[in-house]
N, C-alpha and C positions, 0 to 999 in steps of 0.2 A: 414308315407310316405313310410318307408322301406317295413310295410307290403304290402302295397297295391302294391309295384314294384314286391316285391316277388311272387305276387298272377300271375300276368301279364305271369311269366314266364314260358314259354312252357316247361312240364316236361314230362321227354323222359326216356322211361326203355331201355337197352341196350341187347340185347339177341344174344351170343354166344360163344361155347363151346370153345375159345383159348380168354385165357384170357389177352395176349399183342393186340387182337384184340377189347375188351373191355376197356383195358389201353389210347389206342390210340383215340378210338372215344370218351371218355368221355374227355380226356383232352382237346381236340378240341373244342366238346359242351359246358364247365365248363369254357371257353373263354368268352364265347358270352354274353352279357349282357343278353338277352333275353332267354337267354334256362337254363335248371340243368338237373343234371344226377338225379335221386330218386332212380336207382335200376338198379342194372344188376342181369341178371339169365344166367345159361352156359346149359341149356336145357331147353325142351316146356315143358316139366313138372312144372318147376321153372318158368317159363314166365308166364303160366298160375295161375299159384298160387300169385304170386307178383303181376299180373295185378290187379285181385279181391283185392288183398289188400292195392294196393297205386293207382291205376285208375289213371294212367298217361294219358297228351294227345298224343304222338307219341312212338309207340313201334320199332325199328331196331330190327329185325329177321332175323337170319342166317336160313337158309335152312336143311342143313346135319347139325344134333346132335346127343348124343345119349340121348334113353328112347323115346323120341318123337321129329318127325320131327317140323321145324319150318311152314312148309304149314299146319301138325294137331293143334299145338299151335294156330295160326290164325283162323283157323276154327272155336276152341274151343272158343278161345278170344271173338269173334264177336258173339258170341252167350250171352256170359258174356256182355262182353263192345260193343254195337253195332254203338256206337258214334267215339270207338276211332279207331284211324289212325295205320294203319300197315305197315311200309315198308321193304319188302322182302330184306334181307342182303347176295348179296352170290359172291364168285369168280370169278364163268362163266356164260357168256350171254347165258344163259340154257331157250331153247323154252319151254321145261315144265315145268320149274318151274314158269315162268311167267305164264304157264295159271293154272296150278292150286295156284298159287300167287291169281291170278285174281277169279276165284271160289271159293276159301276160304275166301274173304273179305279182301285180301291186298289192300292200294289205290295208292301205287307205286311201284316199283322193282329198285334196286339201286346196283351197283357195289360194292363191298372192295377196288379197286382201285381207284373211283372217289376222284378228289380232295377237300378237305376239303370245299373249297366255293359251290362247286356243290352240295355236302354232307349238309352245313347247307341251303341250298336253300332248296331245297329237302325237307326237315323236318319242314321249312316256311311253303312251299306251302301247305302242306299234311295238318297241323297242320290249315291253311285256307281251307281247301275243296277241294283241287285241287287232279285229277288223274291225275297219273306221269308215265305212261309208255315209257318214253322218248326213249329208244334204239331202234334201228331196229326191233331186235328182239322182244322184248315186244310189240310195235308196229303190227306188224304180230302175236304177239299169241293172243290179243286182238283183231282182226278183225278173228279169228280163232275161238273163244270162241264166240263171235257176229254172223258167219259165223253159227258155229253151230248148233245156237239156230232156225235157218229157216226152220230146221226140227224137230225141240221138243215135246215133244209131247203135248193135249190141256193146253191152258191155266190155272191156278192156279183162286178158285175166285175171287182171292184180284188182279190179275191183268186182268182179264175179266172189273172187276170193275172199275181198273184204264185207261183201253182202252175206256169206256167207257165217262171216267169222263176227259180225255187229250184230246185236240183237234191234229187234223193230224199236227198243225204247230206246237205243243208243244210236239209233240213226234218226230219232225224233232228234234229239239233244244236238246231233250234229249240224240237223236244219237251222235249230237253233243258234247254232254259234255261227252257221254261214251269216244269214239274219242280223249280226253282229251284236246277239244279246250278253248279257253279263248275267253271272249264275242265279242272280236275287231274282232277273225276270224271266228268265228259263225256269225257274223255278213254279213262280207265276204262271206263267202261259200253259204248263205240264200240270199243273196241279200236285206237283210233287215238293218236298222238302229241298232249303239249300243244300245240303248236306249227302242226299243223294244225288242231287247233281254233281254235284262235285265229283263222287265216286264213278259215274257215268262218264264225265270228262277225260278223267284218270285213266277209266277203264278204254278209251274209243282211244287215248294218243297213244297207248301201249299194244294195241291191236293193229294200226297203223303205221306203228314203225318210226313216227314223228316226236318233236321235242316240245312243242305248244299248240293253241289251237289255230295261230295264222297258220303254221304248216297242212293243219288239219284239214282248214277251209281251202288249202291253196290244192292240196291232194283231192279233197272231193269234190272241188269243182273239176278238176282234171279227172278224172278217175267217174263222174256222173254218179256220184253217189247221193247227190243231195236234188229233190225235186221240188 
């Protein structure tokens, strides 16, 4: 019984170079019934190399380190791990760091100073599928990185393919979830039923090839599927 709670529990690497800031978010995490620390690194160097070797599900990445930044780590990561979840760790609500957050395969951007219940919400949702660009600012570099891509240049074949194989109402739904809405306001915004959206969800990560909608978003922003 103990294994199988243990198995349950969302395991989270910690990455950043001030290690009272490692101190603190693991003892926070190391609270919670449902999460464990597995591993801190204090550069992307060490992030990356830990990740390949304990494949956690939620990585906290600081930003500014040395040897290698935390947006190259990410990069690299998601090349490695293309499942797992990255959430950008940094002091200031920094417009670029959010969008290259967002271009290197982050699926949320998160404060140092949010409060602890914000903090293990955050790593819930992410650790579910969910894109968390919650602040103003991420908010606008995310329609900035979407904004973009309106002039990109032709499409890749894999998403030639998937424009093909998405219908116009399931690449509405897809904007949507880039957007980082939850199905009640997709719902909302579409003027359709929860209940089709859902089916719309279902239907776009099965077309895609993907397991949730972080992959989803992480695919169509790579892929320039979403305008």
């Amino acid at each position: 019984m103990t294994d199988i709670h243990h198995q349950e529990k969302i395991r989270v690497v910690l990455v950043d170079d001030q290690t009272m800031i490692r101190q603190g978010l693991g003892y926070v995490i190391q609270m919670q019934p449902d999460m464990e620390v597995i591993g801190e690194a204090s550069d992307g160097d060490e992030a990356v190399a830990l990740v390949g070797e304990l494949n956690p599900d939620v990585v906290l990445m600081d930003v500014q380190m040395p040897n290698k930044s935390g947006i190259d780590a990410t990069r690299e990561i998601m090349l490695l791990r293309p499942a797992l979840k990255v959430l950008i760790l940094t002091t200031f609500d920094n417009h670029n760091y959010v969008v290259d957050g967002i271009r290197a395969g982050a699926v949320g951007y998160m404060l140092k100073d949010a409060d602890s219940q914000e903090m293990l919400d955050l790593i819930r949702r992410a650790h579910q599928g969910e894109a968390l660009f919650h602040t103003v600012t991420a908010a606008k570099a995310l329609a900035e990185v979407l904004q973009s891509q309106q002039t990109a240049p032709d499409h890749t074949p894999q998403a030639s393919y998937l424009l093909d194989e998405l219908t116009d109402r399931e690449l509405d739904v897809l904007q949507q979830i880039a957007y980082g809405y939850r199905n009640d306001q997709i719902a909302q915004n579409l003027f359709i039923s929860e209940g089709t959206v859902k089916t719309h969800v279902h239907r776009i990560l099965q077309k895609m090839g993907v397991e949730d909608r972080t992959q989803a978003v992480a695919m169509a922003l790579r892929q320039q599927l979403v305008k």
